[in-house]
DRENDO-1510 file (C-alpha; in Angstrom, 1 decimal, always signed):
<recs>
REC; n; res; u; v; w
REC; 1; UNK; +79.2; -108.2; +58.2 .
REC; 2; UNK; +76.6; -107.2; +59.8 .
REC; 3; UNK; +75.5; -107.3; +63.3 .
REC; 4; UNK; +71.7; -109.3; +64.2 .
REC; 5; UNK; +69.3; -106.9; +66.0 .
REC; 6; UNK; +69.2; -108.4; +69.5 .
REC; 7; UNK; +65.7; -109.4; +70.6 .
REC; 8; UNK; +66.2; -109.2; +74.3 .
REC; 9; UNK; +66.9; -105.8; +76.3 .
REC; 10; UNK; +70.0; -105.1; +77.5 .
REC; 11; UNK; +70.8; -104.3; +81.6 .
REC; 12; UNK; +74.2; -102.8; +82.4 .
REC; 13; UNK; +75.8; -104.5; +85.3 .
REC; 14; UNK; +79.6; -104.0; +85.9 .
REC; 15; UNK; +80.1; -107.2; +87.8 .
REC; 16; UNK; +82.8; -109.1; +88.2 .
REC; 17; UNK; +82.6; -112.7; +87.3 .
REC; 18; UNK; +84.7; -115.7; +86.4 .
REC; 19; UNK; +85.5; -117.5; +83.1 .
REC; 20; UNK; +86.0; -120.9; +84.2 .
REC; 21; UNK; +86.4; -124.0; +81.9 .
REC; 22; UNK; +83.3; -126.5; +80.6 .
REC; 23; UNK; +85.3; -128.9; +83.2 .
REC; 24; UNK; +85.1; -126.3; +86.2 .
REC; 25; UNK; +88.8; -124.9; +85.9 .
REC; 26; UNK; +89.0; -121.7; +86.7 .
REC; 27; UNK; +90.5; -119.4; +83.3 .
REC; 28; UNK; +90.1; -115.8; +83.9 .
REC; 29; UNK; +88.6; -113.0; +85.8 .
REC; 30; UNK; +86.3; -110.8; +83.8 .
REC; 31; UNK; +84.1; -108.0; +83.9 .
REC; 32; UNK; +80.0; -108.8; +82.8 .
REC; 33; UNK; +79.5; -105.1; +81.5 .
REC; 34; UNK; +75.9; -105.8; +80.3 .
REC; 35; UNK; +73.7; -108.9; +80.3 .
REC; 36; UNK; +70.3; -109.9; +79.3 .
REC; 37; UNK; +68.4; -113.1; +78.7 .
REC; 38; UNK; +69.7; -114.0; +75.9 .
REC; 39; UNK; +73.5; -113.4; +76.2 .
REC; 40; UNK; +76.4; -110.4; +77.6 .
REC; 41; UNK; +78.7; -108.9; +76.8 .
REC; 42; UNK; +82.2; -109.0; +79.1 .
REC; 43; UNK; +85.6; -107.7; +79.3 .
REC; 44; UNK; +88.6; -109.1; +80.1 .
REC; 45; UNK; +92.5; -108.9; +80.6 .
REC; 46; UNK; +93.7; -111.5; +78.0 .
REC; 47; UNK; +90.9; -112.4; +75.5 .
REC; 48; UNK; +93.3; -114.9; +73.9 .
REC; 49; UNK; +93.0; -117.4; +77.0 .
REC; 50; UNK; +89.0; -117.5; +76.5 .
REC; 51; UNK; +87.9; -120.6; +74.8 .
REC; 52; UNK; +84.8; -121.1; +72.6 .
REC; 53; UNK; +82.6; -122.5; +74.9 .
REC; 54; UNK; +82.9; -122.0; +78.7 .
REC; 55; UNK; +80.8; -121.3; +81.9 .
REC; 56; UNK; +80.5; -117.8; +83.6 .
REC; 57; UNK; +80.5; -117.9; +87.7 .
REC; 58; UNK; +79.8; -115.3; +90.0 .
REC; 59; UNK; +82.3; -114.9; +92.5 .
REC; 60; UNK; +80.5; -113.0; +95.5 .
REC; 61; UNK; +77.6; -115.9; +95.1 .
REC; 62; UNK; +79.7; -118.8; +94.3 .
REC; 63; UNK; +76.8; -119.2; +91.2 .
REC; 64; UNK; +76.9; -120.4; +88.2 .
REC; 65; UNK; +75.2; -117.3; +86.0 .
REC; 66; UNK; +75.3; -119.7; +82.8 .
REC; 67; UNK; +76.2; -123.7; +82.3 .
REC; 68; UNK; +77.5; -123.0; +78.8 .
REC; 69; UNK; +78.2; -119.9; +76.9 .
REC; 70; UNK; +79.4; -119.2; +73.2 .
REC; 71; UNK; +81.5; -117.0; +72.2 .
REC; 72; UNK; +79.7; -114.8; +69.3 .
REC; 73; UNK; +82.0; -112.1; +68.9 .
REC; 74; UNK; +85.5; -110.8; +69.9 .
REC; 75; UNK; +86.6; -106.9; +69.9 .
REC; 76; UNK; +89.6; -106.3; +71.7 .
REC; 77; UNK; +89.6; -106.9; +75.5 .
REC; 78; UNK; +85.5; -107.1; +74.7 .
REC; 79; UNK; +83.8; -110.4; +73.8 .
REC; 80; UNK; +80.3; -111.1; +73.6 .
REC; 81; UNK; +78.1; -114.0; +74.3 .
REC; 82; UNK; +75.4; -116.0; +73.8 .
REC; 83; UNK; +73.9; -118.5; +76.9 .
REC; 84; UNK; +72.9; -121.4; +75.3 .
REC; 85; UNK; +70.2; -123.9; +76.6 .
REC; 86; UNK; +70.7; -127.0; +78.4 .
REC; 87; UNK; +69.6; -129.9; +76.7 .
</recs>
């Protein structure tokens, strides 16, 4: 399979966020190791406790980077996703 060229550029961060549920329960530390409009891709611990959909919080703010993500792919401790619109 292969991957879709991304549209959007891609800025490496290295921050540290948090996974938390579409409900607001906090799931799992991570690591936003790039980002762009579009979408990111983290790193975490235990991929296997990240759900399908989920929101991603920054800690030092207390902000909510994204309402809703998707998870579009999973490789290893990686995962990437895509922030999807409001409606």
């Amino acid at each position: 399979m292969s991957r879709k060229k991304r549209v959007n550029n891609r800025l490496t961060l290295q921050v540290a966020t948090v996974i938390i549920s579409l409900t607001d329960a906090p799931l799992v530390d991570c690591i936003v190791e790039d980002i762009s409009k579009s979408g990111a891709r983290i790193t975490v611990a235990t991929p296997e406790v990240v759900p399908d959909f989920f929101k991603l919080k920054l800690e030092t703010r207390n902000e909510v980077l994204s309402p809703k993500c998707s998870v579009r792919w999973r490789s290893g401790n990686e995962i990437g996703i895509e922030f999807l619109r409001q409606a």
